[in-house]
C-alpha positions as a LaTeX table, in Angstrom:
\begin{tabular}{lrrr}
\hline
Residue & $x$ (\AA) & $y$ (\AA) & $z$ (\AA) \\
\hline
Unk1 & 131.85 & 101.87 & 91.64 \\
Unk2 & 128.59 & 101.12 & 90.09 \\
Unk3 & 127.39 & 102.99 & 86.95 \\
Unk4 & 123.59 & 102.63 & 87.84 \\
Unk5 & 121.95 & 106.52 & 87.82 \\
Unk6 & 118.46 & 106.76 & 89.64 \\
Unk7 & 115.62 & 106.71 & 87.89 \\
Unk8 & 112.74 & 109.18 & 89.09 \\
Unk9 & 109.72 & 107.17 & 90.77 \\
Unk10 & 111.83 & 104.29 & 90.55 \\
Unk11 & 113.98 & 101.88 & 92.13 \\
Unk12 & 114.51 & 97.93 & 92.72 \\
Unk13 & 114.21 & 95.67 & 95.59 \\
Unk14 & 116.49 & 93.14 & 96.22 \\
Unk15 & 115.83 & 89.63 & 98.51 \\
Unk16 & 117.00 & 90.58 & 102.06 \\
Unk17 & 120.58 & 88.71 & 102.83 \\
Unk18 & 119.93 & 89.35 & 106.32 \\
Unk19 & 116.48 & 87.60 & 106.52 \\
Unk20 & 116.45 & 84.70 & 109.07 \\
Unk21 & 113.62 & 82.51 & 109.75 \\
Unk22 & 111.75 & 83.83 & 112.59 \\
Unk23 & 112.86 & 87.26 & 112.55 \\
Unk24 & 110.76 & 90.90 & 111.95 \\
Unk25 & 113.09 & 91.95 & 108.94 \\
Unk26 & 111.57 & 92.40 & 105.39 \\
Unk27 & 111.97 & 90.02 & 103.24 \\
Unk28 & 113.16 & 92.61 & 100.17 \\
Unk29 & 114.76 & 95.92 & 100.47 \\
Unk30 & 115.75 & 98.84 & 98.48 \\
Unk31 & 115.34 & 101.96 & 97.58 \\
Unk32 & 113.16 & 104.70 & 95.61 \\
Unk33 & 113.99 & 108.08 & 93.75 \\
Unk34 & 111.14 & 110.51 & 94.59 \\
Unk35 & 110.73 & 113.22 & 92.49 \\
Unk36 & 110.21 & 116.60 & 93.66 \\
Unk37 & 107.39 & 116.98 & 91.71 \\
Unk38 & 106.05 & 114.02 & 92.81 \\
Unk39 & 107.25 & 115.21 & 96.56 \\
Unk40 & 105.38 & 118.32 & 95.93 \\
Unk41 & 101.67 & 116.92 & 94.58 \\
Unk42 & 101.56 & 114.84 & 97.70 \\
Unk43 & 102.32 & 117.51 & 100.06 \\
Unk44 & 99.49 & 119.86 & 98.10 \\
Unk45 & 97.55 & 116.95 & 98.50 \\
Unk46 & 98.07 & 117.30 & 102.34 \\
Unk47 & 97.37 & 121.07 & 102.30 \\
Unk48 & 94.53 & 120.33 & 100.58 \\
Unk49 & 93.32 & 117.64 & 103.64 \\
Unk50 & 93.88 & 114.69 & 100.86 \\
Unk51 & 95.70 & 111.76 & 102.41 \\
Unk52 & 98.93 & 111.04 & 99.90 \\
Unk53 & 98.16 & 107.60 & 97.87 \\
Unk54 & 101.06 & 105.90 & 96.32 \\
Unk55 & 100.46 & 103.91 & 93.35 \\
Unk56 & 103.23 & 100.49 & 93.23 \\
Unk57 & 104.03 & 98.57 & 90.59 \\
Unk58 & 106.18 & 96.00 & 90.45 \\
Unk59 & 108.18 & 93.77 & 87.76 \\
Unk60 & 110.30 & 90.56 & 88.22 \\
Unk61 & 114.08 & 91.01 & 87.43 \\
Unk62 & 117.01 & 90.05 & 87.05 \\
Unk63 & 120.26 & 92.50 & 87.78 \\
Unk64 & 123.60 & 92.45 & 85.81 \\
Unk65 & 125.16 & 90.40 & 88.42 \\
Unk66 & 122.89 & 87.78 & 88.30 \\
Unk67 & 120.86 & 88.73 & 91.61 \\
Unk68 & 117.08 & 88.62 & 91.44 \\
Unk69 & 114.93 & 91.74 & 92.24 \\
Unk70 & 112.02 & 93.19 & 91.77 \\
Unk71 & 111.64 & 96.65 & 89.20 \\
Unk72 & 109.81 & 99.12 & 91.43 \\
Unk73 & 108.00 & 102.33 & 90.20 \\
Unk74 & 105.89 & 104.45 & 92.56 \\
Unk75 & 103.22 & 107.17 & 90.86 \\
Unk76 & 99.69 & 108.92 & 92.45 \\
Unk77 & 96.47 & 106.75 & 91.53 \\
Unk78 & 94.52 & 108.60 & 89.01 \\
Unk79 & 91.07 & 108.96 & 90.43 \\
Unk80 & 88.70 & 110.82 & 90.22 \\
Unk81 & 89.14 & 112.79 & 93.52 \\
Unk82 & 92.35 & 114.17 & 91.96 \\
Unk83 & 89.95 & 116.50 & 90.00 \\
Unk84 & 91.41 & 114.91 & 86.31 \\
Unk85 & 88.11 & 113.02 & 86.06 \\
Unk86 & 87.32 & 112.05 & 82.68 \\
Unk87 & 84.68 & 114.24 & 80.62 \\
Unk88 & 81.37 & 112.65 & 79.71 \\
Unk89 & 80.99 & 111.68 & 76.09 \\
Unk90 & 78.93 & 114.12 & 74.55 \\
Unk91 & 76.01 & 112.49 & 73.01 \\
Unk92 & 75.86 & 112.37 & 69.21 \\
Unk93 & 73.16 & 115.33 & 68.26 \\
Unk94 & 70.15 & 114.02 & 66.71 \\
Unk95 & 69.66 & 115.12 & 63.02 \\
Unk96 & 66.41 & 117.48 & 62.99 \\
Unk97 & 63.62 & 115.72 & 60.78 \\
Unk98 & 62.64 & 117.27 & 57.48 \\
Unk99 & 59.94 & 118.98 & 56.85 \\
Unk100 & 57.10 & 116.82 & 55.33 \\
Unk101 & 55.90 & 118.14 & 51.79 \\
Unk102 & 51.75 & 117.65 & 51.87 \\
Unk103 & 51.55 & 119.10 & 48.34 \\
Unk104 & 51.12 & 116.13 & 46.29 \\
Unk105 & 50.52 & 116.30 & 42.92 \\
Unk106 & 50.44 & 113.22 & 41.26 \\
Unk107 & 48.65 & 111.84 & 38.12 \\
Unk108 & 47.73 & 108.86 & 39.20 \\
Unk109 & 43.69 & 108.37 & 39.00 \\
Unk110 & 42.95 & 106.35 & 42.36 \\
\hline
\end{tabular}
């Protein structure tokens, strides 16, 4: 019995055994742990008339027993149309110019 405890958003694909030249199976299969709060922003989403995105990514691995796979996390894009759009940089405020002193009393004769 493996040890291995799921990971939320994440899982691994492994090289298909059953892949023969010529046939429709994938080449790599496996499986991902949604979580439900992950479950639950995509189905607001579709409430909301969003279509669900999935964000992949993907690393190159190896497993304890020696079999190659690929490290597989799943997350929503974050865009703009999500509503957590970035906030414009305020601009610096411009210092207000001083006031110009025209009283000038000097000494100097020219």
């Amino acid at each position: 019995m493996s040890d291995y405890v799921p990971k939320d958003n994440r899982g691994n694909l492994f090289k298909n055994k059953n892949k023969q030249e010529g046939d429709n199976r994938p080449d790599f299969d496996g499986r991902i742990t949604i979580s439900k709060e992950l479950l639950k922003e995509w189905v607001n989403d579709v409430k909301s008339g969003k279509d669900p995105v999935v964000k992949i990514a993907q690393w190159d691995n190896v497993s304890k027993g020696g079999m190659a796979l690929r490290g597989t996390m799943i997350d929503r894009p974050q865009t703009q149309q999500d509503g957590q759009q970035k906030p414009e940089p305020k601009p610096e405020p411009k210092p207000e110019p001083k006031p110009v002193d025209d009283s000038f009393d000097d000494d100097i004769p020219f």
